[in-house]
N, C-alpha and C positions, 0 to 999 in steps of 0.2 A: 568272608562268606559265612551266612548262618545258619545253611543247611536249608534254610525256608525261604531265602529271598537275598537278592544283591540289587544293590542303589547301580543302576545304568547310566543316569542321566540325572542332573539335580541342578535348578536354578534358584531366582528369588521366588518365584511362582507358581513351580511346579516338580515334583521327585518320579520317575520312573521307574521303577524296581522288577527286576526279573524275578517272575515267580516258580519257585524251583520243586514246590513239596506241594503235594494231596490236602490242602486246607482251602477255605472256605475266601472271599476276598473281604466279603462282608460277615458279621456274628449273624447265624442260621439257629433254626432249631434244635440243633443237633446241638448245641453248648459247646464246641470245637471251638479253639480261638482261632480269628480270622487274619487276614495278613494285616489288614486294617490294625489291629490290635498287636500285633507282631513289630509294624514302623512304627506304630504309637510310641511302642517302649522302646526305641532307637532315640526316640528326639521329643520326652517329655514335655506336656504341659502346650507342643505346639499341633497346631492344627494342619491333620493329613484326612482328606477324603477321597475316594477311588470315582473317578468320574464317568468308569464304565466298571462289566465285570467280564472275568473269565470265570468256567466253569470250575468246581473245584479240583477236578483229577485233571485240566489242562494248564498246562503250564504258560509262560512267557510273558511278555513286557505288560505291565496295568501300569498305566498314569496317576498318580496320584496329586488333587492339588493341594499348596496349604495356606490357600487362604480363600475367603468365597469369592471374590472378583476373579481367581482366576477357577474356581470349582464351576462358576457360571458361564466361564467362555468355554470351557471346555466343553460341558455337557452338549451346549447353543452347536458348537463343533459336530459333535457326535450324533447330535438330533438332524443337523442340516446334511449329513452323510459327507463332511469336511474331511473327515477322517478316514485314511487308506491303511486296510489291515493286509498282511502275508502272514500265512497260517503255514505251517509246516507239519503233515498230514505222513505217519509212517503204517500203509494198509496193508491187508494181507492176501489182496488178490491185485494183477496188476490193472492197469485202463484198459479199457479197449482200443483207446486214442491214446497219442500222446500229449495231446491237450485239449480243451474245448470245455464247455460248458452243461451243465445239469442245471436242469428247471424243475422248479415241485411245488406244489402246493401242502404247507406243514400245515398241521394239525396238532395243538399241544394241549395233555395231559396235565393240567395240574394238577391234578392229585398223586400219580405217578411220577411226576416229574419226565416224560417222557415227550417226544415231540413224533408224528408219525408221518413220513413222505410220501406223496402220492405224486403219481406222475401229471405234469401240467398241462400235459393234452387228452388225458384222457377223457372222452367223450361225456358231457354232460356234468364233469363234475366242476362244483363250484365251493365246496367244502375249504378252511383254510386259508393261508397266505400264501402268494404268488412268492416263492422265493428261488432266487439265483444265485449259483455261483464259477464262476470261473477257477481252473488247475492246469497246472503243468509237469510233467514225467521231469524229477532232477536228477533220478539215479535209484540202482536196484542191490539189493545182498540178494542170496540165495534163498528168500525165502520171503522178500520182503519192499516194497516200493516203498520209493518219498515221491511227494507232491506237495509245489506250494499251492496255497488255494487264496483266492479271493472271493468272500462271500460280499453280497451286494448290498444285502439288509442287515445283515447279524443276528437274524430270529435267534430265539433260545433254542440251542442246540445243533443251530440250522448246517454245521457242516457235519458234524457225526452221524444227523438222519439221513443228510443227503446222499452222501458216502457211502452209509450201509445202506440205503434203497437200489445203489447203482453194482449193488455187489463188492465194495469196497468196503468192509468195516476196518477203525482205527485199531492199532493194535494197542491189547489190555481193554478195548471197550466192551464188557462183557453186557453191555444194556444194550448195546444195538448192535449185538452178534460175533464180536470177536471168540476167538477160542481158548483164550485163555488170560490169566489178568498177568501186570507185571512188578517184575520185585520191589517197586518204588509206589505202587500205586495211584500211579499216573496214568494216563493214557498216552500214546505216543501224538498229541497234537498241541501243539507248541506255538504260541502268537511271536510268531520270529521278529517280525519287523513293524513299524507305526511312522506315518507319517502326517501330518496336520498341521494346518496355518488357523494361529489365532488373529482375534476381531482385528489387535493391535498390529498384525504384519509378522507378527513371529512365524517364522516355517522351522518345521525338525523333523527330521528322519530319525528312529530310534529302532538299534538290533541288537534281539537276546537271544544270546546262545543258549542252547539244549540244555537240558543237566545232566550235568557229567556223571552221574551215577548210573544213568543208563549207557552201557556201552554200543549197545545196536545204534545208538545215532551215528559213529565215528566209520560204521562199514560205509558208507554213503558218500561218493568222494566231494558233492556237493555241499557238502555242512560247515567247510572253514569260509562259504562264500554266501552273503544275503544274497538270494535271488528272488525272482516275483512272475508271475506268469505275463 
């Protein structure tokens, strides 16, 4: 383990790596080095590119390919919505339900980097992307809910606006309302699980455990188990 990331999965054609630390997936503004840059210096000289991204204070499995025949199926994947994510979501109020779905119409800030959710039936309004996603109640601490989520589109941002619009903020998300940040500077949303078939007939299911430096994931008796709403 390198504190920033662990190889999950690795074949001819493709590396999975859980993403464990507050860094970037690709090199940003910010001159931070990215995880991109992190596997680079694992396996010199060969070619690794991220075929989708996570945010950077979220954790969990990115795909990486290394070579472009397989950086091109992948992506074709991700464009065709081929690819099934499970988000692992630790909020600070609990549902209303214990399972079901939120709809919203996002609105994203680029200059903020911020995404804004508006509710999708609100009368008249056409502002935004229709976005969806599906959660389910896995288990509670004293102070604190899990839910896995599945977002339908993957807008930027789209499960932490959605979440803090329905009165759920992620815990440590201090941009869309949480109360406080946390010792690893992470947020508690975690891409646990990945599953996709490529053009060739390949299928993989792929599960990244939390990182173990946060211990609030271990009160949750659901966490030694992938589950998915």
């Amino acid at each position: 383990m390198s504190g920033i990331f662990d190889v999950i999965y690795e074949d001819g054609d493709l590396v999975v790596v859980n993403k464990l630390a507050a860094v970037p997936v690709l090199p940003d503004k910010s001159g931070d080095e990215s995880l991109k840059q992190f596997l680079a210096k694992s396996r010199p000289g060969k070619f690794v590119e991220p075929a989708h991204r996570l945010d950077r204070r979220t954790s969990g499995a990115v795909a990486f390919a290394k070579n472009h025949k397989s950086l091109a199926a992948l992506s074709e994947a991700f464009r065709q919505r081929r690819v099934s994510k499970t988000y692992w979501a630790v909020v600070e109020q609990a549902p209303k339900e214990a399972s079901g779905s939120l709809k919203h119409r996002l609105i994203h800030d680029g200059r903020k980097n911020t995404s804004r959710a508006i509710a999708a039936d609100r009368p008249g309004e056409t502002r935004g992307d229709l976005s969806e996603l599906h959660y389910k109640l896995l288990g509670a601490s004293e102070h604190y809910w899990l839910l896995a989520v599945q977002p339908i589109q993957g807008r930027t941002h789209q499960i932490r606006a959605q979440l803090s619009a329905a009165g759920m903020p992620v815990r440590g998300d201090l941009k869309y309302g949480a109360r406080r940040s946390t010792r690893n500077g992470l947020i508690m949303l975690h891409a646990r699980s990945m599953s996709f078939e490529l053009s060739d007939g390949k299928a993989l299911t792929i599960t990244a455990d939390p990182p173990p430096d946060e211990p609030l994931w271990s009160a949750f008796d659901a966490v030694p188990q992938a589950s998915a709403p």
